[in-house]
N, C-alpha and C positions, 0 to 999 in steps of 0.2 A: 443158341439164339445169337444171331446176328446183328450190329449194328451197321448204318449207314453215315459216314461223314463225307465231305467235301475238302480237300485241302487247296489252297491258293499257292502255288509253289513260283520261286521267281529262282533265278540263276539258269532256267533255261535256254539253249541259244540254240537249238539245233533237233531235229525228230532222234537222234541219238540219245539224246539227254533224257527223253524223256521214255525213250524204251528202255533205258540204264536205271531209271527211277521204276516204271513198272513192274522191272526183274527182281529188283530189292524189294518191293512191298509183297509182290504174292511170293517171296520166299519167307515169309512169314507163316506160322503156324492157322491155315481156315482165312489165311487174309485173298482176297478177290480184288484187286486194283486196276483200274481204267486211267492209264497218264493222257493228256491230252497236250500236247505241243502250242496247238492253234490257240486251245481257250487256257493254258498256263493253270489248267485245275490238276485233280486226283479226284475220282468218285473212287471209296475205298470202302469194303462190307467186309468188318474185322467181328471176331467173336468175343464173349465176354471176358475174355480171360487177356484181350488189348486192351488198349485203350486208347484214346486218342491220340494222347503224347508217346505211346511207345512210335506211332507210326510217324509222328514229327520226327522224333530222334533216329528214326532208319533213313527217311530223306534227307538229315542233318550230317548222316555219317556217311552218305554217297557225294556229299559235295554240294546240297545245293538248301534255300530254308523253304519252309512250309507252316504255315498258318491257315488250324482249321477256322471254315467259314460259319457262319451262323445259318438256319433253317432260311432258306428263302422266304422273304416276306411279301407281302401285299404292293409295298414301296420301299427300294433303297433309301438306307440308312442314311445319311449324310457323313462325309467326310472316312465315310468307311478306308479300311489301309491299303485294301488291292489295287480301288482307284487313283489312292493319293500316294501310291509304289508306281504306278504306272505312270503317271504323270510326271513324277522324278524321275523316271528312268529315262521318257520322251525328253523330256528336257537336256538331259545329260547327253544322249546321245546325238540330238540338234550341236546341241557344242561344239562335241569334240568333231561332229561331221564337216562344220564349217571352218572351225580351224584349220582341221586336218585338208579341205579342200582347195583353201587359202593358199598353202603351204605346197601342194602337191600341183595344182596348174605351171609353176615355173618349173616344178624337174620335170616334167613331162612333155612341155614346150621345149626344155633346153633339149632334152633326151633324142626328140622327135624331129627339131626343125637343127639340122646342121649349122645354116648362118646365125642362129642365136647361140650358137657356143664358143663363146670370149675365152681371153685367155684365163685360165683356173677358172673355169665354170664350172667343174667336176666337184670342186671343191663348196662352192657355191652348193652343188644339190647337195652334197654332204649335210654343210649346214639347215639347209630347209627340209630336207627328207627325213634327218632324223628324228627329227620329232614326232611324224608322223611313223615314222616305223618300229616306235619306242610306247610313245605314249600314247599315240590314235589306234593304235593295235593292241594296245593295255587289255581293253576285254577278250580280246582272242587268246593273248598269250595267257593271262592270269587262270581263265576256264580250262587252254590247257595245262597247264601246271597241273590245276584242282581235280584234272580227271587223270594225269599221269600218276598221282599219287595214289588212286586209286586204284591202279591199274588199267585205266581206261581209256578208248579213244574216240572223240566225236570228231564234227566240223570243225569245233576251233585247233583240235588239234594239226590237220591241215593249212588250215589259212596260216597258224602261228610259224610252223614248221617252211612254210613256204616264202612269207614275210621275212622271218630271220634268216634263212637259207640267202634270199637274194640280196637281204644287206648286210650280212656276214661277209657272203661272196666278193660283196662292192668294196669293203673294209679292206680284205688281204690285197684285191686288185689296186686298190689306191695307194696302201702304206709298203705293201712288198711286192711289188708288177709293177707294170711301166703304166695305169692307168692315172698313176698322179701326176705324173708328167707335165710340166706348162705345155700348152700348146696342144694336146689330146684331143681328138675328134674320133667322135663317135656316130657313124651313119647308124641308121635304125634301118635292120631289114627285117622280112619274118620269114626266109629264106633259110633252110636249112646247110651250112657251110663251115668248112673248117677255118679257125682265128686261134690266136694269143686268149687263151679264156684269161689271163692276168694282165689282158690291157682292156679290159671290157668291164664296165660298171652296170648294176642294174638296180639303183638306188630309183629309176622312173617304175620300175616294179615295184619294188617293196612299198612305195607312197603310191601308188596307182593302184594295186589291188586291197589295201588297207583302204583309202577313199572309196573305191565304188564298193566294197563289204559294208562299209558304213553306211552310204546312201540304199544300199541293199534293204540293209538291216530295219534301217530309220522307215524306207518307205512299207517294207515288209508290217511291221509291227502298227505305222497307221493304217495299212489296212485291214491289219487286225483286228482290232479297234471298230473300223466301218463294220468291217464284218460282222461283229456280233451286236451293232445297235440296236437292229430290230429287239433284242431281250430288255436292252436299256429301256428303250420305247413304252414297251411292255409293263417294266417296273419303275416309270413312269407316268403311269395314267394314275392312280391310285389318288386320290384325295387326299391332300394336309389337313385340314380340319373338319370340322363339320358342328353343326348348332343342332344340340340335343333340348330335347321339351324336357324342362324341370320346372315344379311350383308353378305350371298354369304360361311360362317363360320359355326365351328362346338363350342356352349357353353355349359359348363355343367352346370346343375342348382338340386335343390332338386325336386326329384319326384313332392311333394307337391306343386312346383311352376307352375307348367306344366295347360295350360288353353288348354280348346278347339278350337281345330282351328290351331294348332300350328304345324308344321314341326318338328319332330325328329330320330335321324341314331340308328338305333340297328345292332351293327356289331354280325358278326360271333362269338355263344357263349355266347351272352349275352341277358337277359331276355327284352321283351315289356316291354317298362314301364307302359303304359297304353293301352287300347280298341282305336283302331285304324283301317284306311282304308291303304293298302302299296300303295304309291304315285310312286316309283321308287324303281325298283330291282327284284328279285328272289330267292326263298331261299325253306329248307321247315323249317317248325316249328313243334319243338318237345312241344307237352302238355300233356305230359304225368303225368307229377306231379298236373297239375288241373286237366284232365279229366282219369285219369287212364289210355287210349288209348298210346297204345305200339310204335304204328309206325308214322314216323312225315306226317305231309301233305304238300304236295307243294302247293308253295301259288306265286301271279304274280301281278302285278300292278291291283288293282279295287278289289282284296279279302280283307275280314275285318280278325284281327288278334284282338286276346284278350292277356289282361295287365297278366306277367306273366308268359306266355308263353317262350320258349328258341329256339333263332333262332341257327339252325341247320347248316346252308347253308350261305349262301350270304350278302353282304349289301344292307341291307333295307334301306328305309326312306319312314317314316309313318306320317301319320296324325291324328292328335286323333281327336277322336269321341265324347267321355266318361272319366272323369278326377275325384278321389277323389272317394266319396262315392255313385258313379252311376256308378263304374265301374262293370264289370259284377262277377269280384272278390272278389269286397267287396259286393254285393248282394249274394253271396256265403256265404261268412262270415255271414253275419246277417242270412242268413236263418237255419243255423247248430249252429248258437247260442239263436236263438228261439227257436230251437226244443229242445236244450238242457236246457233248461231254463222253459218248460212247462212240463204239467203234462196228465200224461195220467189217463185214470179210477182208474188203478190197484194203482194208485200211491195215487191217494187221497183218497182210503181207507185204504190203512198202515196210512197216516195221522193224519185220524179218530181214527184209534185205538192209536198211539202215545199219541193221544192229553189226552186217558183217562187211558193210560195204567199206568201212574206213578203215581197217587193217587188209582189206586187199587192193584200196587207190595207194596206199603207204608200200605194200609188197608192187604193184605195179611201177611205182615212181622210182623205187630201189633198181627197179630189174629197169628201169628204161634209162637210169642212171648210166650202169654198168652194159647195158650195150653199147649205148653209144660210143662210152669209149675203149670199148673191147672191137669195136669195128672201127679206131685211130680218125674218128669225126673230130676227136678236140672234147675238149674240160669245157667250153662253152656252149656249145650244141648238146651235151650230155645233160649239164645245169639247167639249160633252158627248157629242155623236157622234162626233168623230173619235176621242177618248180611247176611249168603249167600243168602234169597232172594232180600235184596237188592243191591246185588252185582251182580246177575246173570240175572236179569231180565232187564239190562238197554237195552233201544228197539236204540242202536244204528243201525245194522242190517236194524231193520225194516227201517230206515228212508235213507237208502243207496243203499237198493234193488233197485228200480226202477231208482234214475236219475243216477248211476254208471253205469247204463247197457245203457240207456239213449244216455250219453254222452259218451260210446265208440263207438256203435252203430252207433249211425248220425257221428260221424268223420271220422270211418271207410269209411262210404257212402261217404262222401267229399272225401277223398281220392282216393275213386274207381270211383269220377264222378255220386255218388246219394247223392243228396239234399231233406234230408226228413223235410216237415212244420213243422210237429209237433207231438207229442206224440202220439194223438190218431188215426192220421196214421197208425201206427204199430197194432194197434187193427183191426183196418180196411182192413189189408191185410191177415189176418188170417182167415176174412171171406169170399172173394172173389171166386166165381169158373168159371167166364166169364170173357177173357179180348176181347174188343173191340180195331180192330187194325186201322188208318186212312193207307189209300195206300200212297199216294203219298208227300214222303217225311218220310215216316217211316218204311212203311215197301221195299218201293222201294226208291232210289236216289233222286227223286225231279227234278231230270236233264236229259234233253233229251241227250242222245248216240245214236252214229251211230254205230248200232250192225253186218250190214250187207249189202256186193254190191255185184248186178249180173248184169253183163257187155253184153249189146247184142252183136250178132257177129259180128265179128270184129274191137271190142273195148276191151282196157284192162283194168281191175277193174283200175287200180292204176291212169289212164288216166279222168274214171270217176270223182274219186275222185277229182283229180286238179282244173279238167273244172267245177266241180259242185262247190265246194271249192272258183274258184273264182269267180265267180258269186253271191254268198251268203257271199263273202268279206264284201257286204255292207249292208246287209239283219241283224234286230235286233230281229229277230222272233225265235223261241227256236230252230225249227229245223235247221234253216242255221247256227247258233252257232254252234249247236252239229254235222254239216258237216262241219264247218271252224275246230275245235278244233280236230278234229278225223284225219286232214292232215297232216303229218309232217313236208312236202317239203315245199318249196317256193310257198306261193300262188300266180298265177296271179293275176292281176289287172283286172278293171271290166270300162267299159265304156257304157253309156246312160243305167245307172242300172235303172229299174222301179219294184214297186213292188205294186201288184193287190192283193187285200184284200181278203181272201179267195182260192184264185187261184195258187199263186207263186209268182215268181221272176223272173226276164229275164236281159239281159245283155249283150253288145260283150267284149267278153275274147279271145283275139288271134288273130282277127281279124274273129271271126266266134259270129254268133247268136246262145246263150245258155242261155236255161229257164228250173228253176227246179217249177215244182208243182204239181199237184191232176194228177193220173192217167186218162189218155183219152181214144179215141179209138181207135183202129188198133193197138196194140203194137204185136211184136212177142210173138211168145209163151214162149218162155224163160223169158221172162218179167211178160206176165200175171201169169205163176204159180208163179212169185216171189210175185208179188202183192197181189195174193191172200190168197199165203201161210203166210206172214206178216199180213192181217187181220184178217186173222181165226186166230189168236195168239196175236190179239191183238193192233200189232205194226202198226207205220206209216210208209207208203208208200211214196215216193214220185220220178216221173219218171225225168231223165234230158233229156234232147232234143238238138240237136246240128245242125244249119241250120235244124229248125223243125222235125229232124228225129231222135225216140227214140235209146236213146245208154245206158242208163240202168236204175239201178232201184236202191234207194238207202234208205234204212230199220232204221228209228230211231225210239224208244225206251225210253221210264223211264224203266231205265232198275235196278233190284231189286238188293238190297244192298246183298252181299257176304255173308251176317250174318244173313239174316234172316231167311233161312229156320232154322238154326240152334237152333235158337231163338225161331221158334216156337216151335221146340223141346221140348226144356227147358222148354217152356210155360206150353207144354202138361205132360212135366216126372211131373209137380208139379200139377196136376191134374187139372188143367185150361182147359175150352173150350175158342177157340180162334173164332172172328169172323171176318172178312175182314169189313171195311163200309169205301165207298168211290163214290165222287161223279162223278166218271168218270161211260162211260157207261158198260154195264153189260159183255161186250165179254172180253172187257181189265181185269176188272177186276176177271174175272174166270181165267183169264191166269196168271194173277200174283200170285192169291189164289194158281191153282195148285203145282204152282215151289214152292211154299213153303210151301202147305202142309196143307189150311186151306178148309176144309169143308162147313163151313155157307160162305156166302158173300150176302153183301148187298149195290146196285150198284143203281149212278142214282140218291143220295139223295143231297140236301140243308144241310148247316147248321142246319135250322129247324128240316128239317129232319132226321138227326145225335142225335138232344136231342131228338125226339119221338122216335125213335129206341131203343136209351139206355131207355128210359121212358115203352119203351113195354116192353124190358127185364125186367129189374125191377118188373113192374107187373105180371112178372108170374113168380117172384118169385127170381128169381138171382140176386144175389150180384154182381155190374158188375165195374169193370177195365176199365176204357177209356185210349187209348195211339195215341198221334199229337204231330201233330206240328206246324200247320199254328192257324190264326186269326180265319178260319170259325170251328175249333176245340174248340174253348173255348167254346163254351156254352156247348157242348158235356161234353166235361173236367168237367166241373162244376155239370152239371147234375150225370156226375157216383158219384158212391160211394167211389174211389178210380180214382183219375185223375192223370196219368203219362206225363208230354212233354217233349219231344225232345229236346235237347239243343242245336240244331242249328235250332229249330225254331224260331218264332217271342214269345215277350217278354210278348203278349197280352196272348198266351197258358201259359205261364211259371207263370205269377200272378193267372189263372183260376187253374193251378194242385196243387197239392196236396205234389205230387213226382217231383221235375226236374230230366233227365238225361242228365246232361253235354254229355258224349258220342254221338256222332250219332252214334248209335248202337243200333239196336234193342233185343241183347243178354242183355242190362245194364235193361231192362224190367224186366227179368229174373231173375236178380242177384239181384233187389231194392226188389221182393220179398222175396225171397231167407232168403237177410240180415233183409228185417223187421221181417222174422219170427223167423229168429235166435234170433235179440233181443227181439222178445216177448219171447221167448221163456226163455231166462236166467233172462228176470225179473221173470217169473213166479218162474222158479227154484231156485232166489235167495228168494222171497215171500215166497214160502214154506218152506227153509230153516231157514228164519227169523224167523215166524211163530213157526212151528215145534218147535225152539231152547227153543223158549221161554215158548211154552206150556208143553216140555217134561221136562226142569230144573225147570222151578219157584215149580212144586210138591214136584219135589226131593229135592230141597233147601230148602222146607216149612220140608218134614219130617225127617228132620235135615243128609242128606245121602250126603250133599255135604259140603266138607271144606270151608271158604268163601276164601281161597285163589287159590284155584281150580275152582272154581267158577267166580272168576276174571279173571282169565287167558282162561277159556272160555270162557267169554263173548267177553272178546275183539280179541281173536280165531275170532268169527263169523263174528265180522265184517271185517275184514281182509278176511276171508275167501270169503263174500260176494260181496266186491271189484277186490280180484281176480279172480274168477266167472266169473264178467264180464271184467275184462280184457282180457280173452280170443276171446273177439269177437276180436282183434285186427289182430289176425291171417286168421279173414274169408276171404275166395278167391273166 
């Protein structure tokens, strides 16, 4: 048996760090570990014979700390340590950025502009630079220290290695070279040429690439930050307290104390506290900030209402359901912090290359050392190469492509009402070109409507309506619902109501005998075309009788949600074939396929028979999308390649998919597309971009055509730039 924990790890600076952390935890006995760079966690599934502290103490003995997190709840804890770590760390490193920024404008001006270098102005950077290449470079140098002792080499290892290199460099040139010299001028070129490398200082390096790592770092880490607010968001919504019905009375108490079972008031304006049934009242409830959905829905005593949600309308008093971390909000939460928290393909080979890429820019920087001055270019032209490729080649980039996209991606979906599992989801909808739709409850209502009355003569529809209405007062069968709910008026009363299984319902309402059920014989002809026109389409008939003589005819329906021909649209502009499967019989089911548009339909089937369907697909050859809602949809769900549910189905389809759709909407299909391919899409572009940066500088830096303080300022350019990238998904609609 296996456990699952979360640990908070901080000392990370770099995607090395944390492939160096992943290799120690699965070399643990049954341990399965996921490091994550972006979001600074560990999802770790160790077996019983761990514990959660052995896995503290293997990240404690690689150099870095961890502290396990608590089960995601409903709403963040207050003052919890990850945030009030992170907010120290942001703090700290504002600091030293500005200090060190302070400090580093004057050598870089003296370094760069000729006429500002007075006499002993070398001396001058001395003074200002050091500090900056001492103490503003502290984190770089200290982490590598922490990872040399281990035997290890990340990014700081470079930056440190190339920071001390160049103020080393600067040190022997000023105290033993002729670069102390009164009177020394030093032109800036970026011109590869031979010089005195001991009359040459390069203290505007050492503080130039220490400041822009810092601004790097600094701006890197708030967008971090941006990046995963949509979960903050999320856990967020939740309610701080709520007024529970006690002794006849309204008490307030904290969310957190709230049990199941218990009575509580949400007035006008104020959120569910929790997953509840409404016991008394009417209102509608806006969800729009959990499910994306614009417009609120009225809700009546016996609907279930989710925690979170903002009542629009009236005073409720609900009953919960669901309290704590079984609410359907905090199972939100966990599922967009899984996803952000794991790795897709694309992601664990940046990894791979991380893990080897800094002991070969170090073997590069060595060899471009030792050519330059095996080919008598000069000790300064040789320096200035190896410094810039160890300066330009740091793979932070590489290790922020994927979960920055990652984690704006899936939050975005949470926002919009898509719940995506996990990483290689995204992969998986890039390849799809079949989606498999269920009928009923997805791509139609779920609920039978009364679409239509034709009244014989001399009766009036409205008359119908009442007398059938009350009659089916007592009736708990979907169609006498969907003829009570479709009445406005005042329904009569219903006396020696009996109802015959298969046949109808009967009743005196008025003081007259009235039975609604199955079409018989002898009806006028104004009835039968109705009847019949209602079957051939699909719908259910069903005739009312009044003292045994037909008075009309009255037409219910699952009748198809607003949005789905739309939906399939959408399905089809993203080059998707759409197929109907559903277990209702084959006439219904053509009529519903037509109204919206779908081609294939497959009518008549079992559960069983929903996984062999998607099971033929598949064998001949399609990559197939399944989309439900109900219980006999899970195995379906399980079997596609890509399983979408409904988020007003049951909760047995929702653990089978893949994709939740909070929405009941069948356009959110559409759009969970849509957003996975967008975010495959900007990993890719950041992958490349990573890639690319590194493969087009580390040459240019090796044949001495990059300044190493230029070079700094690019590297930490890309990751920035990488981050931004994908903060653009933030805008996707």
């Amino acid at each position: 048996m296996t456990t699952d924990v979360t640990l908070d790890i901080a000392g990370m600076t770099c995607a090395s760090c944390a492939q160096r952390i992943e290799r120690k935890l699965n070399k643990l006995d049954g341990v399965t570990a996921s490091v994550s760079y972006a979001t600074e966690k560990a999802v770790v599934a160790f077996p019983d014979t761990l514990s959660a502290e052995d896995l503290v103490a293997t990240v404690v003995a690689a150099g870095y700390a961890a502290t396990p997190l608590p089960v995601v709840r409903e709403r963040p804890q207050p003052g919890t340590g990850a945030s009030d770590r992170y907010e120290a760390e942001l703090a700290a490193l504002r600091q030293r950025l500005i200090v060190s920024a302070a400090l580093t404008v004057p050598v870089v001006l003296m370094a760069m502009v000729p006429a500002l270098q007075f006499e002993h102005w070398q001396w001058a950077s001395l003074t200002l630079a050091a500090p900056v290449a001492v103490w503003g470079a502290w984190p770089f140098h200290r982490a590598a220290w922490a990872n040399l002792r281990h035997g290890a080499t990340t990014m700081d290892t470079l930056v440190s290695l190339g920071v001390l290199a160049a103020f080393g460099w600067s040190l022997v040139a000023l105290f033993a070279g002729s670069a102390g010299d009164p009177g020394m001028r030093h032109p800036f070129s970026l011109t590869v040429g031979r010089t005195d490398g001991l009359a040459t200082i390069y203290l505007e390096v050492a503080a130039g690439v220490t400041t822009f790592l810092l601004a790097g770092r600094y701006l890197e880490k708030r967008a971090k930050r941006r990046a995963g607010e949509a979960l903050r968001a999320l856990l967020d919504l939740g309610a701080r307290d709520v007024a529970v019905l006690r002794d006849g009375g309204e008490v307030r108490i904290p969310v957190d104390e709230l049990a199941v079972g218990q009575e509580f008031v949400v007035r006008p304006g104020e959120r569910v506290a929790t997953d509840g049934v409404i016991v008394r009242g009417t209102s509608a409830i806006d969800a729009s900030l959990l499910t994306g959905e614009a417009v609120p829905v009225e809700v009546e005593p016996g609907d279930e209402v989710t925690g979170a949600t903002v009542n629009a309308g009236g005073r409720l008093v609900v009953r919960a359901t669901r309290v704590g971390a079984e609410t359907r909000l905090a199972q939100m939460v966990r599922l967009v912090d899984a996803a952000q928290n794991g790795k897709a393909d694309v992601q664990r080979l940046a990894d791979r290359v991380s893990a080897v890429f800094v002991p070969v820019v170090i073997a590069v920087a060595a060899g471009a050392l030792g050519f330059w001055l095996g080919a008598g270019a000069g000790p300064e032209v040789a320096f200035t190469a190896a410094v810039a490729v160890l300066i330009v080649a740091c793979p932070c980039a590489l290790g922020l492509a994927t979960p920055t996209a990652l984690m704006v991606g899936t939050g975005r979906g949470a926002q919009l009402g898509i719940l995506i599992r996990g990483p290689e989801v995204l992969e998986d909808t890039r390849r799809i070109d079949t989606v498999v739709l269920d009928k009923t409850g997805t791509v139609t209502s779920g609920r039978m409507t009364l679409v239509d009355v034709v009244a014989a003569s001399g009766w009036a529809s409205d008359e119908v309506r009442r007398l059938a209405a009350g009659v089916e007062s007592a009736s708990e069968h979907p169609v006498g619902r969907a003829v009570v709910t479709a009445y406005a008026g005042k329904v009569p009363g219903v006396e020696r109501f009996a109802a015959v299984a298969g046949s109808g319902v009967s009743g005196t309402v008025e003081g007259r005998r009235v039975a609604v059920g199955r079409p018989g014989a002898a009806l006028p002809p104004v009835l039968e075309r109705a009847v019949a026109s209602s079957e051939s389409a699909g719908r259910t008939a069903v005739v009312l009788t009044v003292d045994e003589q037909p008075a009309g005819v009255l037409v219910v329906a699952d009748t198809v949600k607003p949005t789905s021909a739309e939906a399939v649209g959408r399905l089809r502009d993203l080059g998707l074939r759409a197929v109907l499967l559903t277990g209702d019989n084959e006439r219904t089911a053509r009529a519903v396929a037509a109204e919206v548009g779908i081609d294939d339909v497959v009518a008549g089937v079992s559960p069983e028979g929903k996984v062999a369907e998607v099971r033929r697909l598949q064998e001949q050859g399609h990559v197939v999308a399944m989309v439900g809602d109900g219980m006999n949809d899970a195995p379906a769900l399980a079997q596609a390649d890509l399983g979408l549910a409904m988020g007003a189905g049951t909760d047995v389809a929702a653990e089978a998919a893949d994709l939740t759709l909070v929405r009941d909407d069948l356009r959110a299909a559409a759009d969970a597309v849509r957003l996975s391919r967008a975010t495959l899409r900007t990993i890719k572009t950041n992958l490349a971009w990573a890639f690319g940066y590194n493969l087009a500088a580390v040459p240019l830096a090796a044949a001495g055509l990059l300044n190493p303080m230029i070079a700094g300022a690019a590297m930490a350019l890309s990751s920035v730039a990488v981050v931004t990238n994908s903060l653009r998904l933030r805008r996707f609609r």
